[in-house]
C-alpha positions as CSV (number, residue, x, y, z in Angstrom):
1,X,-37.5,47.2,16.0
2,X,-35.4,45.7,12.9
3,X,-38.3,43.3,11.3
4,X,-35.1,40.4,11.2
5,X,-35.6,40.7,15.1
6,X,-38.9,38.8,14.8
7,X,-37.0,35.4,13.6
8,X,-34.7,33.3,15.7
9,X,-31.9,32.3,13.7
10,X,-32.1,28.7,12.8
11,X,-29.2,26.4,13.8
12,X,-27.5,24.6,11.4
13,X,-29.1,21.4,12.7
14,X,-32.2,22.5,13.0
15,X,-32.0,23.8,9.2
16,X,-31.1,20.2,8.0
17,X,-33.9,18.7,9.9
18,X,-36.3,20.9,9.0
19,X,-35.6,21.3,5.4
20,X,-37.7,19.2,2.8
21,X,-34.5,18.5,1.2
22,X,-33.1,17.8,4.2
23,X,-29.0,16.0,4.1
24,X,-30.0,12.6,4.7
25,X,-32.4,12.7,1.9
26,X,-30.7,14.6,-0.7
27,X,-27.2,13.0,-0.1
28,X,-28.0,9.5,0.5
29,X,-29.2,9.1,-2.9
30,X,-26.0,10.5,-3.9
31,X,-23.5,8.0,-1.6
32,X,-25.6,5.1,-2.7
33,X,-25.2,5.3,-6.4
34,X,-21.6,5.7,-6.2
35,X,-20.1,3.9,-3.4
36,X,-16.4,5.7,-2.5
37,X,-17.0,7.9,-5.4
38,X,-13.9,10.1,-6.9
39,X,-14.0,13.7,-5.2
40,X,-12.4,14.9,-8.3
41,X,-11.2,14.3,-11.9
42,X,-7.7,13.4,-12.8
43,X,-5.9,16.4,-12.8
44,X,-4.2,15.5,-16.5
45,X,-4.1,11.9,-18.5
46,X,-2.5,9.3,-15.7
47,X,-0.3,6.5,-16.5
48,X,-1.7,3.9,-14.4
49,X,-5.1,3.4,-13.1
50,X,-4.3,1.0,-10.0
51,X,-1.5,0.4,-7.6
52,X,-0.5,-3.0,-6.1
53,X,1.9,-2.7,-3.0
54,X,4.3,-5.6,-2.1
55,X,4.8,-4.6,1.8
56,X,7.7,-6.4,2.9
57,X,7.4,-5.0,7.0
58,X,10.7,-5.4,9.1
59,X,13.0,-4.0,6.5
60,X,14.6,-5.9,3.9
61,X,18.8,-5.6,3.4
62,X,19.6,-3.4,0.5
63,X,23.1,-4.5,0.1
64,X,22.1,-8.2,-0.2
65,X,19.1,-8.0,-2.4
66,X,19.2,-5.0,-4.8
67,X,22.1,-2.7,-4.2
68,X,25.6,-4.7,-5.3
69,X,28.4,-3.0,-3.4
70,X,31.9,-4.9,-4.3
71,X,33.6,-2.7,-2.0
72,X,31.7,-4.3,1.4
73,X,32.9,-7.4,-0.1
74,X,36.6,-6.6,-0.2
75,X,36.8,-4.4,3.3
76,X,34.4,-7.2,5.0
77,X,35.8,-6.9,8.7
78,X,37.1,-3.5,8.8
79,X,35.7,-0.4,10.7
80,X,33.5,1.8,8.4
81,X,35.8,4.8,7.4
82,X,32.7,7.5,8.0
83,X,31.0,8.0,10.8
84,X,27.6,6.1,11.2
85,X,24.3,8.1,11.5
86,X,24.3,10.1,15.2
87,X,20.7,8.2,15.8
88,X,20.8,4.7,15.3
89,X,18.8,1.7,16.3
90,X,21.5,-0.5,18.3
91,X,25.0,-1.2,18.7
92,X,27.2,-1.9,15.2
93,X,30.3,-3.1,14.7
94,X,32.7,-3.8,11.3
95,X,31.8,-4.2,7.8
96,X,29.9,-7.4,7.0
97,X,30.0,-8.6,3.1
98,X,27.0,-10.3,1.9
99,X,26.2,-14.2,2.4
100,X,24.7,-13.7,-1.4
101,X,26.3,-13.5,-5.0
102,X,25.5,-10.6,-7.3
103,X,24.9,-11.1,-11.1
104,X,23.6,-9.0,-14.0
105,X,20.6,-9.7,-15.4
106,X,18.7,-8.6,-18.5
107,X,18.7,-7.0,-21.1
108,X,19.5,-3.4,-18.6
109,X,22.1,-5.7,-16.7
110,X,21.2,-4.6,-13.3
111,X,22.8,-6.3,-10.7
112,X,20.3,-8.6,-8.7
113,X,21.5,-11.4,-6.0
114,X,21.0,-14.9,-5.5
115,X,18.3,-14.3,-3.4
116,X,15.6,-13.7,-6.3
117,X,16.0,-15.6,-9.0
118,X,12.5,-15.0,-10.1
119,X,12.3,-11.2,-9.8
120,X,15.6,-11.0,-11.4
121,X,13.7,-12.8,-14.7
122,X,11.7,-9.5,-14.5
123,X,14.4,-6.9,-14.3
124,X,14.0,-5.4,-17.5
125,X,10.1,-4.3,-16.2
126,X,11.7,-3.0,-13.2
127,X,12.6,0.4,-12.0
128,X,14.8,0.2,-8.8
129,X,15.5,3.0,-6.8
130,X,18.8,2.5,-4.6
131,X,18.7,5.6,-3.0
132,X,15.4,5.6,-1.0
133,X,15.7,7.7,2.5
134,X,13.5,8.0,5.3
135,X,13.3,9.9,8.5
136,X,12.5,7.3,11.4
137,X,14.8,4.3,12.0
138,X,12.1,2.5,14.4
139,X,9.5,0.5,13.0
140,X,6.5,2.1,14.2
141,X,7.4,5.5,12.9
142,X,9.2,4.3,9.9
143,X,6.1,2.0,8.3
144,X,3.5,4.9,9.4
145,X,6.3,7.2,7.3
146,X,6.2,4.9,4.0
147,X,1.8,4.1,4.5
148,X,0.9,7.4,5.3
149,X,3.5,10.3,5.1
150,X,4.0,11.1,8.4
151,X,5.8,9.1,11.5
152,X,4.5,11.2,14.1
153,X,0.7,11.9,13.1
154,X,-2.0,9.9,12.7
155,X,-2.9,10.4,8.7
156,X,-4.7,9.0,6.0
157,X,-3.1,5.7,4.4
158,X,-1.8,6.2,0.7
159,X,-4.0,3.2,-0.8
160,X,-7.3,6.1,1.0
161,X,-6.0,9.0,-0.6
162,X,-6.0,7.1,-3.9
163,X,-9.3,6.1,-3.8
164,X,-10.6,9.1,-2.0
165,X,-8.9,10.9,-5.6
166,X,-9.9,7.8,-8.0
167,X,-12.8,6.5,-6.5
168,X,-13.6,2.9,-7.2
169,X,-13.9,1.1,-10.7
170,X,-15.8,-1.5,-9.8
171,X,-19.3,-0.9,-7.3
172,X,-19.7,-4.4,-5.6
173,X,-15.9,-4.3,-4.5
174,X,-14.0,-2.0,-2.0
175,X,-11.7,0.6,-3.7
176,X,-8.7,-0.6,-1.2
177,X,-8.0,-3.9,-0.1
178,X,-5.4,-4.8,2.3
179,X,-4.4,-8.2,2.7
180,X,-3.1,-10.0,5.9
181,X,-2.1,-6.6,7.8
182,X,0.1,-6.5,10.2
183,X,-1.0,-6.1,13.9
184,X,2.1,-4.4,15.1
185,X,3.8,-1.2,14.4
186,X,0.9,0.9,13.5
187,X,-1.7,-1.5,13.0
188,X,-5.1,-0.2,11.4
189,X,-3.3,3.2,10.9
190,X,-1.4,2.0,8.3
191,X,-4.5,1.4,6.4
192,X,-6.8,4.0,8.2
193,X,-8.6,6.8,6.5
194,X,-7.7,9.3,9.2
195,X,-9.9,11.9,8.7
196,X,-11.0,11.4,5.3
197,X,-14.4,10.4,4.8
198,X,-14.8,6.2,6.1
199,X,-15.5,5.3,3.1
200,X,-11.9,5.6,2.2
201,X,-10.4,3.0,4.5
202,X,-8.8,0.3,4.0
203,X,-10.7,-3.1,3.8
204,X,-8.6,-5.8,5.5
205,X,-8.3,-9.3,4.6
206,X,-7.7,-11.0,7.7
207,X,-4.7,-10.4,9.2
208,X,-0.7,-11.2,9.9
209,X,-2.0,-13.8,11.9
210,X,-3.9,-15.8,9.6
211,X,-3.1,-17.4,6.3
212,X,-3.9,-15.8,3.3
213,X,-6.6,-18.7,2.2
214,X,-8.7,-17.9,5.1
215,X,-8.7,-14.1,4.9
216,X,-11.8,-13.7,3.5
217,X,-13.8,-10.5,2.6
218,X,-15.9,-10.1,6.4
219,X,-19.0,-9.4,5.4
220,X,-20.4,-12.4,2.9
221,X,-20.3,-15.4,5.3
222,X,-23.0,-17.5,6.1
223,X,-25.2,-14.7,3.1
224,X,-26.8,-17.7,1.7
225,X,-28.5,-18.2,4.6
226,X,-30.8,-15.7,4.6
227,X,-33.4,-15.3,1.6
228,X,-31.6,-12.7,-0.7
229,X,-35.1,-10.3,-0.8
230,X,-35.5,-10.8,3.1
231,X,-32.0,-9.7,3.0
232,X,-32.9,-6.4,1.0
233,X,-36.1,-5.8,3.0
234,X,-33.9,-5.5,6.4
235,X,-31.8,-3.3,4.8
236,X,-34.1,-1.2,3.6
237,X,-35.5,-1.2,7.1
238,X,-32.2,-0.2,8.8
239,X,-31.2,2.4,5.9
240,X,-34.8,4.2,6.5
241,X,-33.7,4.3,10.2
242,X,-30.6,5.7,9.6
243,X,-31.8,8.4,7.2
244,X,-34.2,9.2,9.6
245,X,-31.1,10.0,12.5
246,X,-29.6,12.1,9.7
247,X,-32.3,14.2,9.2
248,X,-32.2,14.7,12.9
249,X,-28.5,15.5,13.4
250,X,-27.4,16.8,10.2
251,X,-24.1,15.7,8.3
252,X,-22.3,12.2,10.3
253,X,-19.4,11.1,8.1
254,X,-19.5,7.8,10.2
255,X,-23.0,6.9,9.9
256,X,-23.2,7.9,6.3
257,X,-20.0,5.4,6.2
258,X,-22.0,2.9,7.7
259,X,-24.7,3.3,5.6
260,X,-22.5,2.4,2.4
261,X,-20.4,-0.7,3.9
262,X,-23.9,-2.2,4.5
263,X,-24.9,-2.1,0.8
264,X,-21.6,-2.6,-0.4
265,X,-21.7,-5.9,1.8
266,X,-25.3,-6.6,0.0
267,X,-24.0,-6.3,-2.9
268,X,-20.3,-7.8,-2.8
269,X,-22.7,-11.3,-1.5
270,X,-23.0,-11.8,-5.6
271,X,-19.4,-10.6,-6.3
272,X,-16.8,-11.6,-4.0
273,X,-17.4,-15.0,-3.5
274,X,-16.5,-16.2,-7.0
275,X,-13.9,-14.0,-7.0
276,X,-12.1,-15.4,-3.8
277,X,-11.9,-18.8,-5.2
278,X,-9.2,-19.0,-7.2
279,X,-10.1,-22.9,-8.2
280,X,-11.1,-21.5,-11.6
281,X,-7.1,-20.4,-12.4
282,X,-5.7,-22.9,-14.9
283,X,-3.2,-25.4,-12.6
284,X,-0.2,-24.0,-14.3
285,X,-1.4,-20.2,-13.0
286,X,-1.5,-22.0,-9.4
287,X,1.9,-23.5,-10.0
288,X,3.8,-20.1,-11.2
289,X,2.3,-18.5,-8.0
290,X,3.5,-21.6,-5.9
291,X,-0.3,-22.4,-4.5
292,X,1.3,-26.4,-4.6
293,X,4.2,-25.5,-2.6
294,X,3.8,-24.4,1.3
295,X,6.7,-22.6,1.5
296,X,5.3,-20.1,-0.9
297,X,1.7,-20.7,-0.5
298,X,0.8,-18.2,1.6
299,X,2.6,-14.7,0.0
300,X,1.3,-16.3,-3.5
301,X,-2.1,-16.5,-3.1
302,X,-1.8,-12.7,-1.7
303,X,-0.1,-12.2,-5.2
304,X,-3.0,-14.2,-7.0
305,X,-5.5,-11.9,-5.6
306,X,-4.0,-9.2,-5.9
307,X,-4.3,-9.4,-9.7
308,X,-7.7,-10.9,-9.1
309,X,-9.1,-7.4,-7.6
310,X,-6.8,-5.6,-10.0
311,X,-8.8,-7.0,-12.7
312,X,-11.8,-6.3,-11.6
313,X,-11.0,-2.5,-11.1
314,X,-10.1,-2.4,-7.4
315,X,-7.8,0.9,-7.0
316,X,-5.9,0.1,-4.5
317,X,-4.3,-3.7,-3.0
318,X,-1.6,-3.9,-0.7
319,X,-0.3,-7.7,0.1
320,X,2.0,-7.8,3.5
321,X,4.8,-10.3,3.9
322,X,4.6,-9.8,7.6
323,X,6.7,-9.3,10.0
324,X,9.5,-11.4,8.5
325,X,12.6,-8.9,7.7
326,X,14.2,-7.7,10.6
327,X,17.3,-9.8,10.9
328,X,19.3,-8.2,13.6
329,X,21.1,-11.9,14.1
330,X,20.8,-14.8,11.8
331,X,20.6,-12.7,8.5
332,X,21.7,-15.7,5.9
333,X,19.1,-18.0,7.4
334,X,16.4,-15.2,8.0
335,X,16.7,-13.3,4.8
336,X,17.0,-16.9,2.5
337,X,13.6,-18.1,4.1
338,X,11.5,-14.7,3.9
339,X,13.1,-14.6,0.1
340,X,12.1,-18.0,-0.7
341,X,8.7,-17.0,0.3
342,X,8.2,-14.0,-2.1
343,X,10.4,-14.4,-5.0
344,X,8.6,-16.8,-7.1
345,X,5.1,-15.1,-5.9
346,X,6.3,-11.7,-7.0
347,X,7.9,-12.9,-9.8
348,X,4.5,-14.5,-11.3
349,X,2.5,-11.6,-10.4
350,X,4.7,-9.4,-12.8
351,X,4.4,-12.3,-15.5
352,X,1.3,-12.6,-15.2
353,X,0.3,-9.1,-15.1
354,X,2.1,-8.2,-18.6
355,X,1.1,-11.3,-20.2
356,X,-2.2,-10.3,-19.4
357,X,-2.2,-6.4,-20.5
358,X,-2.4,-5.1,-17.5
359,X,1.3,-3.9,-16.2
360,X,1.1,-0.7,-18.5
361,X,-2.1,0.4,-16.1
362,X,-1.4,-1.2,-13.0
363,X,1.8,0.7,-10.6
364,X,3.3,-2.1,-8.4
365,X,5.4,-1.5,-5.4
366,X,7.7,-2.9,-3.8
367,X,9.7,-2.6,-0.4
368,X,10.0,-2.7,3.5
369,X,9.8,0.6,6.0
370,X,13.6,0.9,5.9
371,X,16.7,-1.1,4.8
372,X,19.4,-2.3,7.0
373,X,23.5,-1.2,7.4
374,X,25.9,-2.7,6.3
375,X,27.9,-2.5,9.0
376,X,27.1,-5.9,11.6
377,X,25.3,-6.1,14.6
378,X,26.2,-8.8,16.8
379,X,28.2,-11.8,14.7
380,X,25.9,-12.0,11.6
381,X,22.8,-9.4,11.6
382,X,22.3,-6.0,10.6
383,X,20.4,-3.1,12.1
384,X,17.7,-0.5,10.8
385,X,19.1,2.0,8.3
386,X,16.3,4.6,7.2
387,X,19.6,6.5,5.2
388,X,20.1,4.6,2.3
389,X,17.9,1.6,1.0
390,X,16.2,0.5,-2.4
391,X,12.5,0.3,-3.2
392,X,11.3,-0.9,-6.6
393,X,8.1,0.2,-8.9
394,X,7.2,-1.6,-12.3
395,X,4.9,-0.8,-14.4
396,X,2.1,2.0,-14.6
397,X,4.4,4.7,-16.6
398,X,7.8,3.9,-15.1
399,X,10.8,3.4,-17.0
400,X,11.9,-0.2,-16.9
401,X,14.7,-1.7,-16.7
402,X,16.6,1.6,-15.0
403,X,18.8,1.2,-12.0
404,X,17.8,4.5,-10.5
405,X,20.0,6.9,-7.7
406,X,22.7,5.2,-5.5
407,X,24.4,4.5,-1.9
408,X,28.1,5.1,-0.9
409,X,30.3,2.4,-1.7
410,X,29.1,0.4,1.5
411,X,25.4,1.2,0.8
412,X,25.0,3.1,4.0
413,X,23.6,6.6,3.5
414,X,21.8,7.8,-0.5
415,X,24.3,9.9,-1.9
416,X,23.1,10.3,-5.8
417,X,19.3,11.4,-6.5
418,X,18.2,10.9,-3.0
419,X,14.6,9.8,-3.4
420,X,12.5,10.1,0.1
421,X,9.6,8.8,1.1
422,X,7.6,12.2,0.4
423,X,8.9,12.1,-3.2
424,X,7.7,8.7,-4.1
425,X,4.4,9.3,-2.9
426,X,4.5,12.5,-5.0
427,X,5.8,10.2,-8.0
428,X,3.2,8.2,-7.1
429,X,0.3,10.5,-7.7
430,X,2.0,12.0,-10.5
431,X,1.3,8.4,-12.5
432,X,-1.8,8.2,-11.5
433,X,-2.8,11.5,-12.8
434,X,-2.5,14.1,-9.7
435,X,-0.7,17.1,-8.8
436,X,-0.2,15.8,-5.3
437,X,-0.1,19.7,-4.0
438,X,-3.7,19.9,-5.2
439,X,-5.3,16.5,-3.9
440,X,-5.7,18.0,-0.2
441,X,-9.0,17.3,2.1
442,X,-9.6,20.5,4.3
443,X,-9.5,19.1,8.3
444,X,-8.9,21.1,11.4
445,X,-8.7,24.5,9.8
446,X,-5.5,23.6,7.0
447,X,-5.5,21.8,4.0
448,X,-3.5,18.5,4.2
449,X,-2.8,16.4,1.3
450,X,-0.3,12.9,1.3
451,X,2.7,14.7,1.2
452,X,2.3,17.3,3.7
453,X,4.4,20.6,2.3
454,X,7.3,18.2,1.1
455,X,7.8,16.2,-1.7
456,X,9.6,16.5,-5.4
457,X,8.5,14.1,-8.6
458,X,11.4,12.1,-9.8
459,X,11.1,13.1,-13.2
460,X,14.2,11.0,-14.5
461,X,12.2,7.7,-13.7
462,X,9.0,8.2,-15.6
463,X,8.7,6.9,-19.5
């Protein structure tokens, strides 16, 4: 008889159970000193450290915000002389001019309408990209497309795979914040973690339901009820009981989750509450964000915070102007009300953010899940387009004050340096210091990574 007869092979289990250094001992230790830890270096010397995201969900208009098309203007009311996309969203008709004038502004002399006076004050920091393309004209598939590279899979968010790369700069603060998400079209997926490790999802402030001066990080209310060292002696009691469990069942992503949002709750008690009142911000700051005006109360004090938790090293914020953008009818009245609400925010947060040093490290983005055609529906609206619309990025290593790609004359389908989805999230990574073929998370027997086997860095737009 073979002497290795005499010994039952151990189960993987049983190994970890058994073991003196057993998982839940060894790597506890480890997940507790460094809560959403980086899995890896930067793969060379990044441009910006943080990303703020300026989610505008139902799909702003490119040809009456960003992308100045003289030629809709003059053939307003005629039939489009190409044929429109074979999948489309709903019934068009003719041409339909903008409601908006177009002027240059800056120093770059980009062309900017009337509907952001603010952001157009920031031009020269901007980089705008008028030939963004995506694959799904519905929402759903569309806003899963630009959050987490796919409009048919559930997949991990961006803002995770940033911090799942980067890891968190600041301990006592989540690495991602999300701030008044939507509920619809996608919902949590859009800030989910997928299959990455928990610790990588997002942390949502409230919802698209509530105003922004009530979304509140979850886990601090009522703290100062409880004795602070009765606080730690319970959760020392509960984190004994689950290490226990993992010594009994081996490696649990989830639990081992668990076990980190309850000491990252301990110790954000100290942290966050300070830091969520912004009545320490001088009364002009409140006044550029427009805190004293309720028509732009609500997206400013996302925009506040944003640079708040920017500040204090979170990787990853993402504020939602939700769900606001979809004019199919009523596009002057729609579009001048959602615009009212963001520009001045937006344009303070990009003020603020130089004056204070922290553009050059800090990637914002801005734009919806799609743009819209030019071409009308009904009297006065316009439809999804997903084939030609304009994003924006400042900041973090981009090249400011560039005017980047372009639409047909009409602004209907990308025509010059087509930028999709795939290859801004590949630009993306590329600023913040990753090959984005090389930050991949083995699941299900294949290595997936944001960009799934697409994406190409646009080169021309970094600095």
């Amino acid at each position: 008889m073979n002497c290795c007869d005499q010994f039952t092979p151990l189960s993987r289990r049983e190994m970890l159970r058994t073991s003196a250094a057993g998982f839940g001992s060894v790597a506890l230790a480890s997940l507790l000193n460094n809560q959403a830890h980086a899995t890896q270096a930067p793969h060379f010397e990044p441009k910006a450290k943080q990303v703020i995201f300026l989610f505008m969900h139902g799909g702003p208009s490119q040809v009456d915000t960003f992308d100045y098309k003289p030629q809709l203007t003059r053939d307003h009311g005629k039939p489009l002389p190409f044929p429109k996309p074979r999948v489309q969203s709903g019934a068009t008709g003719n041409l339909l001019k903008s409601p908006w004038e177009f002027q240059q502004h800056g120093q770059c002399g980009s062309w900017i309408s009337d509907l952001f006076p603010h952001i157009a004050g920031c031009v020269d920091d901007m980089c705008i990209i008028n030939s963004m393309h995506c694959s799904n004209s519905r929402h759903g598939g569309a806003l899963l497309e630009l959050h987490t590279g796919s409009d048919t899979f559930v997949r991990p968010s961006m803002g995770s795979w940033v911090t799942y790369g980067l890891g968190t700069e600041n301990e006592d603060l989540p690495g991602y914040i999300t701030m008044c998400p939507t509920l619809t079209h996608g919902g949590v997926n859009a800030y989910s973690s997928g299959f990455l490790p928990a610790d990588y999802h997002g942390v949502p402030l409230g919802n698209a339901s509530i105003p922004s001066d009530q979304a509140k990080i979850p886990f601090i209310e009522n703290a100062d009820k409880t004795p602070r060292d009765l606080q730690r002696s319970e959760l020392d009691l509960l984190r004994q009981m689950n290490v226990d469990r993992l010594q009994e069942t081996g490696p649990d992503s989830a639990l081992e989750a668990r076990i980190n949002s309850f000491e990252l709750a301990f110790r954000m008690q100290a942290a966050a509450p300070a830091l969520q009142n912004v009545d320490d911000e001088t009364e002009t700051t409140q006044k550029a964000y427009g805190l004293d005006n309720d028509k732009t109360r609500n997206f400013g004090r996302q925009c506040l915070m944003a640079r708040r938790f920017i500040e204090t090293g979170v990787r990853f914020v993402q504020c939602t102007h939700s769900y606001k953008w979809d004019q199919h009818g009523d596009l002057r009245n729609g579009h001048s009300n959602n615009a009212m609400e963001v520009d001045q925010p937006i344009g303070a947060l990009l003020q603020d953010l130089k004056t204070r040093g922290l553009l050059k490290d800090t990637l914002v983005l801005w734009g919806g899940e799609f743009g819209r055609t030019p071409v009308a529906q009904g009297d006065n609206g316009r439809d999804h387009n997903p084939q030609g619309y304009t994003m924006w990025m400042a900041g973090g290593g981009v090249k400011s004050g560039l005017a980047y790609g372009s639409t047909d004359e009409y602004g209907y389908y990308a025509t010059e340096n087509k930028v999709h989805i795939h290859d801004l999230h590949a630009t993306m990574l590329h600023l913040l210091g990753f090959d984005h073929t090389r930050l991949t998370y083995h699941y299900a027997g294949r290595d997936f990574r944001l960009t799934d086997i697409y994406g190409e860095i646009v080169h021309d737009i970094l600095a």
